[in-house]
C-alpha positions in Angstrom: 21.2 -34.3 0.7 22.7 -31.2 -0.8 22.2 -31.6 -4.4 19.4 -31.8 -6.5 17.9 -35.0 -6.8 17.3 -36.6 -10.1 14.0 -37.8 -11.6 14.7 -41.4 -10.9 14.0 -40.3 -6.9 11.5 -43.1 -5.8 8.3 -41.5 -3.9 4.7 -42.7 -4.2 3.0 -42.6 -7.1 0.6 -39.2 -8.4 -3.2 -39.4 -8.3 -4.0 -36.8 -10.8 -7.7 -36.5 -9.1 -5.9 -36.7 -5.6 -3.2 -33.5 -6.8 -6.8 -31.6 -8.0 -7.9 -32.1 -4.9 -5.4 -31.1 -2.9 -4.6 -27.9 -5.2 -8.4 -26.8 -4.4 -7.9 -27.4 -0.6 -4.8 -25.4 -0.2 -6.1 -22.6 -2.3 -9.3 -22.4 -1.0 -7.8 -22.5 3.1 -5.4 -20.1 2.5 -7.6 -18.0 0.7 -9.8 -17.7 3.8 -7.0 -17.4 6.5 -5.3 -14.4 4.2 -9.0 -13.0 3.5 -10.0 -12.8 7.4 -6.1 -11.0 8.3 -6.5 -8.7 5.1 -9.8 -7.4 6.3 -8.6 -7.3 10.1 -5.2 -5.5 8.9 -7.2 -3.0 7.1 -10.3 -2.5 9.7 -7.0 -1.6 11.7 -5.4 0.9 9.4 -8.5 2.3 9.3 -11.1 2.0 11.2 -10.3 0.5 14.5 -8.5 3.0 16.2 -11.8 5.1 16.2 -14.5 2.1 16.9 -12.4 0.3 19.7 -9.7 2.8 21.4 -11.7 6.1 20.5 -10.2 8.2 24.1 -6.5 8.2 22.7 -4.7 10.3 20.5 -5.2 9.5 16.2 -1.4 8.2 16.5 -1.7 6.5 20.0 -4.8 4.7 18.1 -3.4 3.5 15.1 -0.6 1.9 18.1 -3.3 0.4 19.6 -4.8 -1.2 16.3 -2.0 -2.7 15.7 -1.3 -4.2 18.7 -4.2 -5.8 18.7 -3.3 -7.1 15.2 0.0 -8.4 16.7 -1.8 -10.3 18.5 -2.8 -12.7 16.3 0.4 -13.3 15.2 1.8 -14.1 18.8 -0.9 -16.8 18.7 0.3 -18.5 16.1 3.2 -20.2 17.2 1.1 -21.5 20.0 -1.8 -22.6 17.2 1.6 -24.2 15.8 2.1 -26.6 18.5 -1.0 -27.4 19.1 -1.6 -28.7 15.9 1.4 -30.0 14.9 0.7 -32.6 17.4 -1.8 -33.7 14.7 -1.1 -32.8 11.6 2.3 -35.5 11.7 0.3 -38.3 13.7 -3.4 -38.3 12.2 -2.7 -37.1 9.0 -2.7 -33.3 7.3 -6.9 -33.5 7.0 -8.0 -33.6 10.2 -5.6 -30.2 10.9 -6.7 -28.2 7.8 -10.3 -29.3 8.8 -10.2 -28.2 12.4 -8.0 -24.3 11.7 -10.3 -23.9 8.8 -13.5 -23.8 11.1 -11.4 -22.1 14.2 -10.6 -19.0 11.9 -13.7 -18.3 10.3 -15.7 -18.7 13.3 -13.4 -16.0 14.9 -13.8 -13.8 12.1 -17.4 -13.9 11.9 -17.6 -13.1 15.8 -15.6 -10.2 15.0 -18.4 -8.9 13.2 -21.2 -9.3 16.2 -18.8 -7.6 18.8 -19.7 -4.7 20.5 -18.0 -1.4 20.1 -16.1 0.5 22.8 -19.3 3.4 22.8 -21.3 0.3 23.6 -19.4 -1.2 26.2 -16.5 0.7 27.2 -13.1 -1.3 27.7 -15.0 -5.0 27.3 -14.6 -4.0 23.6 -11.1 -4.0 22.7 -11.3 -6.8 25.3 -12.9 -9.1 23.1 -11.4 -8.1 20.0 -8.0 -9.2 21.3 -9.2 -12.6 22.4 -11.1 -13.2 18.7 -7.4 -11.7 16.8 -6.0 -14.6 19.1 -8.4 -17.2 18.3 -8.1 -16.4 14.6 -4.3 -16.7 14.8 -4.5 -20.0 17.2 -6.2 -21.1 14.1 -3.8 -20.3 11.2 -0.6 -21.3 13.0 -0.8 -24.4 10.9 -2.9 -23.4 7.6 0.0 -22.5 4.8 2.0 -25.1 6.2 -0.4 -28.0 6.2 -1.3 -26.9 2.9 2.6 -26.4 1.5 3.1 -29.5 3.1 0.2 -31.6 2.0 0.8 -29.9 -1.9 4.5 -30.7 -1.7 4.3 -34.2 -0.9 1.4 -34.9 -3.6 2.8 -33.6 -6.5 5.3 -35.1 -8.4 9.0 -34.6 -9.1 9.8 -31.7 -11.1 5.9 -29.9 -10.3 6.2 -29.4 -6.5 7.2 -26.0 -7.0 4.0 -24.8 -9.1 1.9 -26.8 -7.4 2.4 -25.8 -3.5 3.3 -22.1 -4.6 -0.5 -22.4 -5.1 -1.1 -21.9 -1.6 -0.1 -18.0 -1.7 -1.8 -17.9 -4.9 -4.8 -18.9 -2.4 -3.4 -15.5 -0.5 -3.4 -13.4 -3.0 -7.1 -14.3 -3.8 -8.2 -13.1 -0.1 -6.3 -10.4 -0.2 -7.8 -9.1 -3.7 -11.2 -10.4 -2.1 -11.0 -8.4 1.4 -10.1 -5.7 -0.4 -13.0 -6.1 -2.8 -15.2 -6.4 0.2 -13.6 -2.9 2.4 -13.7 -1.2 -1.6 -17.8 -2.1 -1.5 -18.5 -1.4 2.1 -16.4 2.2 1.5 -19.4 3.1 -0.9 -21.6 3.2 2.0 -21.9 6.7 3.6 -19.6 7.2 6.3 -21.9 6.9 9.4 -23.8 3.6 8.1 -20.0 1.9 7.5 -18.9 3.0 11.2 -21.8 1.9 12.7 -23.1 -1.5 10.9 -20.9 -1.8 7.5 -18.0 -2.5 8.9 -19.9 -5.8 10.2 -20.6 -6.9 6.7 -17.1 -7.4 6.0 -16.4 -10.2 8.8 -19.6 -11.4 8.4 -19.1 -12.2 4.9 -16.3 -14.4 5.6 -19.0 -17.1 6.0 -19.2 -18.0 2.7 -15.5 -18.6 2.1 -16.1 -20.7 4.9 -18.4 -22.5 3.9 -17.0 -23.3 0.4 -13.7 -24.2 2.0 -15.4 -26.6 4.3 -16.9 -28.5 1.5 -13.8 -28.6 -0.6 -11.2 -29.7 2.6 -14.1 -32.4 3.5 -13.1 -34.6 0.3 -9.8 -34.1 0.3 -7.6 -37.4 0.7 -4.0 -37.5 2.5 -0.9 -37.0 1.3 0.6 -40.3 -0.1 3.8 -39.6 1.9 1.8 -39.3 5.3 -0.9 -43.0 3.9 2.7 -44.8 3.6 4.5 -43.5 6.9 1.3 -44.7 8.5 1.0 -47.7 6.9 4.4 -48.5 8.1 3.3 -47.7 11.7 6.5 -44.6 11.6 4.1 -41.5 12.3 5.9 -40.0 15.6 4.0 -40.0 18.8 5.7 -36.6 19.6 6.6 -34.8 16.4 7.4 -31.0 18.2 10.1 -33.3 20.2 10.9 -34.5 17.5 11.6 -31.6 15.7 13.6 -29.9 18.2 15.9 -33.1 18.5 16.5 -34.0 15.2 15.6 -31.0 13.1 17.0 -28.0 14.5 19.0 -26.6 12.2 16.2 -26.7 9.4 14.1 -25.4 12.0 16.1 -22.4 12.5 16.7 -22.5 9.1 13.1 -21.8 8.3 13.1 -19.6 10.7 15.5 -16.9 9.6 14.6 -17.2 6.3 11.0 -16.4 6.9 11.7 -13.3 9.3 12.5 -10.5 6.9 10.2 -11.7 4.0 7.4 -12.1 6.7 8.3 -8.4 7.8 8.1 -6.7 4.7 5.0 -8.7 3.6 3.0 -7.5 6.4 4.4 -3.6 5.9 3.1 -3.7 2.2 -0.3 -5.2 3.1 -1.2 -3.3 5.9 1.5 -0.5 7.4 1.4 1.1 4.1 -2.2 1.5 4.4 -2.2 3.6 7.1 0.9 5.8 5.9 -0.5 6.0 2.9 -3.8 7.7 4.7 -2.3 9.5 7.9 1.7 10.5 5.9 0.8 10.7 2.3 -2.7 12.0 2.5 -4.2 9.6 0.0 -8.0 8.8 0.1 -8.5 6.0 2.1 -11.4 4.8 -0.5 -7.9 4.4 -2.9 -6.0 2.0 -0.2 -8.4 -1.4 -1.5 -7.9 -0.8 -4.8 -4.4 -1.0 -4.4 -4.0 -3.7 -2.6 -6.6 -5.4 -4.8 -3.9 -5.0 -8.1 -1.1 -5.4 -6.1 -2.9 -9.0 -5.0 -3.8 -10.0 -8.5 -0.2 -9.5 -9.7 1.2 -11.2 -6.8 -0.9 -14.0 -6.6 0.6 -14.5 -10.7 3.8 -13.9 -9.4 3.5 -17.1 -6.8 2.9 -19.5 -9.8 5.5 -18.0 -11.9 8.4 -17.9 -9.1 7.6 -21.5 -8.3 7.5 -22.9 -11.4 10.9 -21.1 -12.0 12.5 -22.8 -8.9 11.4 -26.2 -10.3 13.6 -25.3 -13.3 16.4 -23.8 -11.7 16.5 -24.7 -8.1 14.7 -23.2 -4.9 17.8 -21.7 -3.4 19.0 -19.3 -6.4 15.8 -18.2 -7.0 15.0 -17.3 -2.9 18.0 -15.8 -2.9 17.7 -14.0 -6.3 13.9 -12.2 -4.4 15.5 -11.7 -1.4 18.7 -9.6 -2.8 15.6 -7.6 -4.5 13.6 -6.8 -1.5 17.2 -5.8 0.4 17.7 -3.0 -2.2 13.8 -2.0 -2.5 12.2 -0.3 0.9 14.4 3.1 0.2 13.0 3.5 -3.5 9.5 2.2 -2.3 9.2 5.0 0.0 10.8 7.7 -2.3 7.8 7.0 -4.6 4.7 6.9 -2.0 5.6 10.1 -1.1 5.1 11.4 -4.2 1.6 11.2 -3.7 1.6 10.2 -7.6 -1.4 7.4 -7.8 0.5 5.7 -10.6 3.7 5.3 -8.4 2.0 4.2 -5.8 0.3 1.2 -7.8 4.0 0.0 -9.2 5.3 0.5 -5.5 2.8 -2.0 -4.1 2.8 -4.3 -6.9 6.3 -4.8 -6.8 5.9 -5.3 -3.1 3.2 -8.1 -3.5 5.1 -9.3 -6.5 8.3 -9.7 -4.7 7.3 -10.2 -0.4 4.2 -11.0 -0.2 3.6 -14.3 -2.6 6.7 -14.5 -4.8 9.1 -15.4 -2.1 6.8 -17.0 -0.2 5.5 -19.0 -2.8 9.2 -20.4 -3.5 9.4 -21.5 0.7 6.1 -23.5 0.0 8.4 -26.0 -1.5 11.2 -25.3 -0.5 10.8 -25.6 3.3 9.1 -29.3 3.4 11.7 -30.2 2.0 14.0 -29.1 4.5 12.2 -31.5 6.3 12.2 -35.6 7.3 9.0 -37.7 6.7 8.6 -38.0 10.6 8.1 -34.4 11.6 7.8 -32.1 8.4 4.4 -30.3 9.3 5.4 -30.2 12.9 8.9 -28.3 11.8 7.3 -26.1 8.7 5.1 -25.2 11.1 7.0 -24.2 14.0 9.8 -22.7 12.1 7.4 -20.0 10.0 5.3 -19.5 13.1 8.1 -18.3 15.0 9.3 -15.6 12.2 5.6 -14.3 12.1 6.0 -13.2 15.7 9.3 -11.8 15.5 8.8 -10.3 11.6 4.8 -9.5 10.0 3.1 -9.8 13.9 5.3 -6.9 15.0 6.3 -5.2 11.9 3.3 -2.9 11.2 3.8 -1.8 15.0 7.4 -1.4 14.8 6.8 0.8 11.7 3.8 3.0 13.0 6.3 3.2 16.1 9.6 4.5 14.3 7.6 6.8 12.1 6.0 8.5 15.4 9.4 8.7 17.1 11.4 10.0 14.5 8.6 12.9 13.4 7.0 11.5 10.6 10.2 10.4 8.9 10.0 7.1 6.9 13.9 6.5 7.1 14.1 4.0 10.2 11.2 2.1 8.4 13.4 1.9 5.2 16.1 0.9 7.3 14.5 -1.4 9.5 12.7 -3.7 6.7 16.7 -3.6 4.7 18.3 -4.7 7.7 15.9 -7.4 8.9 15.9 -9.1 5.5 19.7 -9.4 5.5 19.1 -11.7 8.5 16.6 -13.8 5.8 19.6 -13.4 2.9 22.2 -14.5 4.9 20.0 -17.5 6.2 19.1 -18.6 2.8 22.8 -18.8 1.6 23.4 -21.5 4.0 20.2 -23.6 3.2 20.7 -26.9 0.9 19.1 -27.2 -2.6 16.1 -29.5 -1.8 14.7 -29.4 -5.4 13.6 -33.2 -6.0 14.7 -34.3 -3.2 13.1 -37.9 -1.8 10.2 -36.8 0.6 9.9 -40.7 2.2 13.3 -40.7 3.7 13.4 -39.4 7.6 16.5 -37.5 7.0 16.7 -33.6 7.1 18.3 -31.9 3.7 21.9 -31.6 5.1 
C-alpha cells in the first residue's frame, strides 16, 4: 500500500484503559533503557577514562571510553534476534518484561564494579561485558514499545501515541542528567571514589516502577487476533529476511544518520564541550537536561504532526534540517557562549534525538506485515545503531584527534551520513493509516 489509508481501514477495536496502559509501559521502558545509556554515555565523557583506563594518554582515554560504550550498541542487534524470536510468537509482554529486567540489572552491577586501581585490567573487563549485557537488553525495548503503541492506538492517533516512546527517552535523559548534575555537587574525590556508584545504583528505582507498570500491561490487539487465528510465525527473523527485506533495509538506512547524530549530541558533545571548548563539566547535565525537556516536547508534537500530514513529508522535512545543521552547530559551541551552546543542543534534541525518531515510532511498524513487524522494526534499527550512534561518538573523538583538534571531519561526517538516511526516506511508502492486520509489507 502506498497511499494513505482512509479511516474506514478495519483493525481491532481501541480499549481506552488498554491504550493507557500501554502509553505508561512504553514510556516508562524507554525511560529506563535511555536513562541507564545517558548515565553510561556521560560516566564515559567524563569520568571513565580516569576510573577504568587511567595508564593511557587523556585523549587515548576518552578512545577507550567510548569503545567500551560502542559496545553496547554492537550488542544490540544480537539482543535483536534473540528476542524477536519472541516478541512475534508469544506476544510483545513477555519481551518488554524480560529486556526491562536484563538492562537494569546490568546497570546496577555497573555500580558495584571494581575500579582499575582495585583490580587492574579485570576492570575495564567487566565493564565491557555489563555495556554488553545492557545493550543485549535494549536491542528490542523502543521497538516492542513503538510496536505495541502503534498497533493499539487507533487510526489517525498512532503517531502521538507511539512517538510517546522517545518522549519516554527524553525523560531518562533529563533524569540521568539530573542524577550526574547531583552527584557533581559532591566534592571531587567522594564522586571519583563512591559517587559515581550512586548514579547506576539509582537506576533501581526506575526499575522497579517500570516492572510494576509492564506487569499489567495487556497485548496488542493486533498480536490477541493473529494468535487467535493460530498465524503467529514460528521463525519471524526468517521471516523477515524472506519476505521483508526491502522495509528492512528500509529501516535500516533511514535510522543510520539520525541514530549518528543523536548519539553525537548526547554524548560526543559532552566531552568536546569539556576537553575542545573548555566548558565546566558541572555545565554538560544541565544541558542535556533542557535539551531533553525540549526534545521529549518535540517527540509529541512531530508525531502528532505526521498523523495530520503524513509520516514521510514530515521525516523527510527533519532530516533535510539535520543535513544543513552540524556546520552551524559547531560554529556556535566554539563560541564558548553558554547561551549558544543551550540553543545548539536543544535544536539537536529537538531535531535527532526524539523528533525524528519519534516520527519512525510509527512510521516503521508500519512498514511492516502482521507476521513479523517486531522481528523486522527490530532488526532494521538495531543494525543502524551499530553502524550510526554505537560508533559515532568514537568516530568523532577519532577524527577530532587525527585532524588536530579540528571539528570539520565531524561536521562533515554527521552531513554526509544523514544523506544516506534522506535519500532512504525518499523512497519509503506513506504508511499513515495503513491496515496493521494484513501480512503485507507497505509497498
Amino acid at each position: 500500500m502506498t497511499e494513505t489509508q482512509s479511516s474506514t481501514v478495519q483493525q481491532p477495536s481501541v480499549d481506552p484503559k488498554a491504550l493507557r496502559r500501554a502509553a505508561w509501559a512504553g514510556l516508562v521502558g524507554t525511560t529506563l533503557e535511555q536513562y541507564d545509556f545517558v548515565i553510561y554515555g556521560t560516566a564515559s565523557a567524563l569520568i571513565f577514562s580516569n576510573l577504568f583506563f587511567p595508564n593511557i594518554s587523556p585523549a587515548a582515554g576518552i578512545l577507550a571510553s567510548f569503545s567500551a560504550y560502542a559496545v553496547g550498541f554492537a550488542a544490540r542487534p544480537l539482543g535483536g534476534l534473540f528476542f524477536s524470536r519472541f516478541g512475534d510468537r508469544l506476544g510483545r509482554k513477555w519481551v518488554l518484561v524480560a529486556t526491562l529486567l536484563l538492562m537494569g540489572g546490568s546497570t546496577l552491577a555497573i555500580g558495584l564494579l571494581p575500579t582499575y586501581a582495585q583490580v587492574g585490567i579485570l576492570a575495564p573487563v567487566l565493564l565491557v561485558a555489563c555495556r554488553f549485557l545492557q545493550g543485549f537488553g535494549a536491542g528490542a525495548e523502543q521497538s516492542g514499545g513503538a510496536t505495541l503503541l502503534t498497533e493499539t492506538a487507533g487510526i489517525g492517533r498512532r503517531g502521538r501515541f507511539a512517538s510517546l516512546v522517545m518522549t519516554g527517552a527524553a525523560l531518562g535523559t533529563a533524569l540521568g542528567a539530573v542524577a550526574w548534575i547531583l552527584a557533581q555537587l559532591l566534592p571531587d574525590d567522594d564522586l571519583m571514589s563512591w559517587g559515581w556508584r550512586l548514579v547506576f545504583l539509582s537506576s533501581l528505582l526506575v526499575t522497579v516502577a517500570a516492572l510494576i507498570i509492564r506487569r499489567r500491561l495487556n497485548e496488542s490487539p493486533v498480536f490477541q487476533e493473529l494468535k487467535e487465528q493460530h498465524a503467529e510465525p514460528r521463525k519471524p527473523v526468517a521471516e523477515t529476511f524472506r519476505h521483508g527485506r526491502r522495509p528492512l533495509v528500509l529501516v535500516t538506512l533511514m535510522t543510520i544518520g539520525v541514530s549518528s547524530q543523536s548519539y553525537t549530541y548526547q554524548v560526543f558533545m559532552a566531552s568536546y564541550l569539556v576537553s575542545s571548548v573548555g566548558v565546566d563539566k558541572a555545565f554538560v547535565p544541565k544541558v542535556l537536561l533542557v535539551g531533553a525537556i525540549c526534545g521529549g516536547i518535540a517527540a509529541v508534537g512531530f508525531g502528532a504532526l505526521s498523523d495530520r500530514f503524513g509520516r514521510k513529508p514530515v521525516y523527510t522535512a527533519i532530516l533535510s534540517a539535520l543535513v544543513l545543521l552540524p556546520g552551524p552547530s559547531f560554529i556556535a559551541l566554539n563560541t564558548g557562549s553558554h547561551v549558544a551552546i543551550v540553543v545548539t543542543i536543544i535544536v539537536g534534541f529537538i531535531l535527532a534525538c526524539q523528533g525524528a525518531t519519534g516520527v519512525t515510532m510509527s512510521y516503521f511498524p508500519e512498514l511492516f506485515g502482521n507476521r513479523y513487524r517486531y522481528a523486522g522494526v527490530t532488526l532494521g534499527r538495531e543494525f543502524a545503531s551499530v553502524l550510526g550512534g554505537g560508533v559515532a561518538p568514537l568516530i568523532c573523538a577519532a577524527l577530532v584527534s587525527a585532524f588536530s583538534g579540528s571539528w570539520v571531519p565531524v561536521a562533515a561526517y554527521m552531513m554526509l551520513i544523514m544523506i544516506l538516511s534522506l535519500i532512504a526516506a525518499r523512497f519509503a511508502p506513506e504508511t499513515r493509516d495503513r491496515d496493521l492486520t494484513v501480512a503485507e509489507d507497505a509497498r
